[in-house]
C-alpha positions as CSV (number, residue, x, y, z in Angstrom):
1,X,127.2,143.2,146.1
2,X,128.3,146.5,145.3
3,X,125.7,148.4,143.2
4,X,126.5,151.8,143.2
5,X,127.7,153.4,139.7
6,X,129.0,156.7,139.2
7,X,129.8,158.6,136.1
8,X,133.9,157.7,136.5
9,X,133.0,154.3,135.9
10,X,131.9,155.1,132.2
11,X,134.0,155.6,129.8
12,X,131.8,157.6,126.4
13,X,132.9,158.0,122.7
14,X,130.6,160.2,120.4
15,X,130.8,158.9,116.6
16,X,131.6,161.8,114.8
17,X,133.3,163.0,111.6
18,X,135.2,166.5,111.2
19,X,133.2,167.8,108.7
20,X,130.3,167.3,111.0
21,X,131.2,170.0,113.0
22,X,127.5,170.7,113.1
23,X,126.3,167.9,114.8
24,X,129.6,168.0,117.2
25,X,128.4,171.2,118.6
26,X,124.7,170.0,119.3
27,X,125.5,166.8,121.3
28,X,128.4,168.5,123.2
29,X,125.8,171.1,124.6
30,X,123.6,168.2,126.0
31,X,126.6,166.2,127.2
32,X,126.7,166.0,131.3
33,X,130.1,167.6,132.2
34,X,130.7,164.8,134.5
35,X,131.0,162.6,131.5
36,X,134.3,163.5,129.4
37,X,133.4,162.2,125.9
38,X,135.8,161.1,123.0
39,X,134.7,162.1,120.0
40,X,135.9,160.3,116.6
41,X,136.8,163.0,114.6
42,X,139.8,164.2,117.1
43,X,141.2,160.8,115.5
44,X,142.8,160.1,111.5
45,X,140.3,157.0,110.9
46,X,138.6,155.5,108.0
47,X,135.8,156.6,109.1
48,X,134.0,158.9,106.0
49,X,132.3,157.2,103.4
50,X,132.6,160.1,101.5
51,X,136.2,159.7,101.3
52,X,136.6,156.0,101.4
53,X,137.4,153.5,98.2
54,X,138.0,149.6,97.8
55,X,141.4,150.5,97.6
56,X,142.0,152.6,101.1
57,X,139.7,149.4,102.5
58,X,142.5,147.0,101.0
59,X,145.8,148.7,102.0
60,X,144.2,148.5,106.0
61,X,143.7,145.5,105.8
62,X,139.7,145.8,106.1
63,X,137.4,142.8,104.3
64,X,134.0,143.3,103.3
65,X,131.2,141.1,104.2
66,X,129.4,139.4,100.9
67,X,126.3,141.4,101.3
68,X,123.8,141.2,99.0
69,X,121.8,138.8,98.1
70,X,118.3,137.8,97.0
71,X,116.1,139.0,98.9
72,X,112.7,141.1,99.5
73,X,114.6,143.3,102.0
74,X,116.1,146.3,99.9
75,X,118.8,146.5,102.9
76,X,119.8,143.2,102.2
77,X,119.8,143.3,98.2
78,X,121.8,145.9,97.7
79,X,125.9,146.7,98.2
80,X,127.1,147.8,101.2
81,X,127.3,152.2,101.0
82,X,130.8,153.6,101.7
83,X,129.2,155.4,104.8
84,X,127.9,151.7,106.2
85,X,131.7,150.8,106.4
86,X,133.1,154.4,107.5
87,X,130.1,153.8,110.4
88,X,131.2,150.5,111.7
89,X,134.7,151.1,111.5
90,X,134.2,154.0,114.0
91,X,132.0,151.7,116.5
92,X,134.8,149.3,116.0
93,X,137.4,152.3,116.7
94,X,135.6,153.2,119.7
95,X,135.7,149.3,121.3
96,X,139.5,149.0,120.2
97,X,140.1,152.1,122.0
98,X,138.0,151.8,125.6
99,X,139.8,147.9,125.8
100,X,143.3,149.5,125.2
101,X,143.0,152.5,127.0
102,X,141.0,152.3,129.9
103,X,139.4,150.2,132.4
104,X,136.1,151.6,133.4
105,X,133.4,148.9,133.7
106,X,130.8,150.7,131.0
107,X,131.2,151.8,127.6
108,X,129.0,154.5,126.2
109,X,128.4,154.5,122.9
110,X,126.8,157.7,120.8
111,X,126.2,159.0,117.5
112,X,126.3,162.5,117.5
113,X,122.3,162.5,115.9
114,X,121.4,161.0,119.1
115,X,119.3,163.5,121.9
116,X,119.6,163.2,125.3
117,X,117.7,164.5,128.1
118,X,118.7,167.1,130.6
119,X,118.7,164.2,133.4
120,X,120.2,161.4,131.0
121,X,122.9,160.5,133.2
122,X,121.5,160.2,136.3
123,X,118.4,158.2,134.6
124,X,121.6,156.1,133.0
125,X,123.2,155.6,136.4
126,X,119.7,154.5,137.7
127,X,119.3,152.1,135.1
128,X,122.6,150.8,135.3
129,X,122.4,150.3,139.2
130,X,119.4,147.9,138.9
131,X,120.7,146.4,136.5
132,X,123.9,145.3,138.3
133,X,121.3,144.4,141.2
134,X,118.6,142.6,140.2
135,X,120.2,140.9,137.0
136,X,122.9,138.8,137.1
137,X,124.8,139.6,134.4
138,X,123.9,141.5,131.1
139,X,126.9,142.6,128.3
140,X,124.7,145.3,126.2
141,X,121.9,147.6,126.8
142,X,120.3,150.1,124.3
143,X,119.7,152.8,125.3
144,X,117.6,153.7,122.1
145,X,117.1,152.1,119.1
146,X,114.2,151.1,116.3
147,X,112.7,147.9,116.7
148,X,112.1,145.7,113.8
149,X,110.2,142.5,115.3
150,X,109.1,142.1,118.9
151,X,110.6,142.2,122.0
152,X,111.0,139.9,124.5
153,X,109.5,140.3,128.5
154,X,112.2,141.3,131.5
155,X,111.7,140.5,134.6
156,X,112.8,143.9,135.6
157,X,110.6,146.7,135.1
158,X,111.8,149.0,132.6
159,X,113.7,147.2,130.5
160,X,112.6,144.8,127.7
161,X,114.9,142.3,125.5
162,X,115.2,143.3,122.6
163,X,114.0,141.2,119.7
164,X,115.8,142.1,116.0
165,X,116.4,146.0,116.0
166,X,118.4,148.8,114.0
167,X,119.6,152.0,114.9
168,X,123.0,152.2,117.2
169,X,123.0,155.5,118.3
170,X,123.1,155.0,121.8
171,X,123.6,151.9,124.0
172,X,126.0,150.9,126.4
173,X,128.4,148.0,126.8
174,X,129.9,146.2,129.5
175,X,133.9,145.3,129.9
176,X,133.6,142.1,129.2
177,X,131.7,142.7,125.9
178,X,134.4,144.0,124.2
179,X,136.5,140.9,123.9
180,X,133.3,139.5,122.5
181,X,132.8,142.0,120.0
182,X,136.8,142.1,119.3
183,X,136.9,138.5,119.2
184,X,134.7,138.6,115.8
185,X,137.4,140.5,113.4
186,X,134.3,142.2,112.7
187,X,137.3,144.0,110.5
188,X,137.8,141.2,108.0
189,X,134.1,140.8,107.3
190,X,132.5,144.3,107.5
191,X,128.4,144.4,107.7
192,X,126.8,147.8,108.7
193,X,126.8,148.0,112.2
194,X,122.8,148.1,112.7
195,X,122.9,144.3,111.9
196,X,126.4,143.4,113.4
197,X,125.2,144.4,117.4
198,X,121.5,142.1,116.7
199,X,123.3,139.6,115.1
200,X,125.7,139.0,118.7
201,X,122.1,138.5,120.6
202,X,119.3,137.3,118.7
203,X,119.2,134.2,115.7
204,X,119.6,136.5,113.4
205,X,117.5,136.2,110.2
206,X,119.9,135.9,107.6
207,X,121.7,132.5,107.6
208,X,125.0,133.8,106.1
209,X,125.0,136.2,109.3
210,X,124.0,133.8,111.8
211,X,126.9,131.6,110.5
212,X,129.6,134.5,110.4
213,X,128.3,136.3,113.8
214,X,126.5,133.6,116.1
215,X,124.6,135.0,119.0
216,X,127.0,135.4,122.1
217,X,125.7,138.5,124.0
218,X,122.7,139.1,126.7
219,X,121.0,142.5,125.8
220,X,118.5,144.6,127.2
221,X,116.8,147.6,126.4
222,X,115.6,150.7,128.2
223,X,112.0,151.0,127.8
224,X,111.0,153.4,127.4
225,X,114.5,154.5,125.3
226,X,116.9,156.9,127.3
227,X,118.2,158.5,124.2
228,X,116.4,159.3,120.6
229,X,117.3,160.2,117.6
230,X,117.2,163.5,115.8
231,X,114.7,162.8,112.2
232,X,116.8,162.3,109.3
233,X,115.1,165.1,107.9
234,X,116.4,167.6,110.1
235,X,120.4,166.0,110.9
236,X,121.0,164.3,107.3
237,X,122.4,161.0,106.9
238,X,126.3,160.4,106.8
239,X,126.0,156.8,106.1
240,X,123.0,156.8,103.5
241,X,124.3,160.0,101.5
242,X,127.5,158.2,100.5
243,X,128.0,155.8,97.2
244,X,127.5,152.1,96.6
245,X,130.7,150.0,96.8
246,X,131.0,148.7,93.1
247,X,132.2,145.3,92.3
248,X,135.8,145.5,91.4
């Protein structure tokens, strides 16, 4: 089997919106230049909840999700936020993109709050290489995230499967993932993205997701995490600093 991996056979978005010019600028100047990036706010999207209304959602075509419900989880009890739609409907962008565009093998996803190291592609291409050797088939792998209940032991040194998590600003996904993930309509039911990705690989806790999303995907995790994020403190929040969607 073939194992070697360079950067041509991955194909990267950066989530991004245009007022976040900001945040644009600091991931570009940690980006390899032997990985050409798309970045989501070169493209007229739905993607800023700051902009977004029930209305814009309808004439799209785009469903929520029932979110909330009872619950001790404030996530969970509450409506979705305008910037929890605007965010997955950029992930969803991004996989609707790399499956009509392109044919690499890998799909890197980032949010322009992640940080990457000055070696992060050649620690990616390592990690991707044994991968493809000593496992025999995976469709996701985190590359960060934050991990809600425990993970689970891999056979392959580091790397752990990953138990319930949030946080998607960085992981990678293989070809064949993406008619998974398309395969959902994830459009005509819209849950923030943190619990979407979980929902495709572990039981997930809620019932009403479980149902809607069943687990389909074998993920891993980098361990320790290839990418972190930058503290809300210092980058902001474009999804939490955005307003509830109100009942019509």
């Amino acid at each position: 089997m073939n194992t070697l991996v360079t950067a041509r056979d991955i194909r990267s978005y950066v989530i991004n919106l245009p007022r976040r010019a900001d945040r644009r600028a600091e991931i570009a100047r940690a980006l390899p230049p032997d990985l050409p990036v798309t970045f989501t706010s070169d493209w007229n999207g739905p993607f800023d909840g700051r902009e977004l209304s029930r209305a814009d959602l309808e004439r799209t075509g785009h469903k929520l999700f029932p979110w909330p419900i009872a619950s001790d989880n404030p996530w969970w009890s509450r409506p979705l936020k305008y910037g929890e739609i605007g965010c997955t409907l950029a992930h969803l962008a991004c996989w609707r993109h790399a499956a009509n565009t392109c044919s690499e093998p890998y799909i890197l996803i980032l949010e322009d709050d992640a940080v990457l190291g000055p070696a992060f592609l050649e620690e990616l291409i390592r990690a991707l290489e044994r991968l493809v050797r000593h496992i025999r088939h995976f469709d996701l792998l985190y590359l960060g995230r934050y991990p809600l209940e425990p993970d689970h032991h891999a056979s392959l040194p580091g790397f752990v499967v990953p138990g319930y998590s949030h946080c998607t600003y960085g992981y990678l996904l293989t070809r064949p993932a993406l008619d998974v993930l398309l395969d959902t309509h994830l459009e005509h039911a819209i849950v923030p993205i943190d619990e979407f990705l979980p929902s495709l690989y572990i039981d997930h806790p809620r019932p009403d997701l479980r149902a809607r999303f069943p687990r389909q995907l074998t993920a891993f995790a980098c361990e320790p995490p290839l990418v972190r994020q930058r503290p809300k403190e210092e980058a902001g929040s474009d999804t939490e600093d955005s307003a509830f969607v109100t009942s019509r």
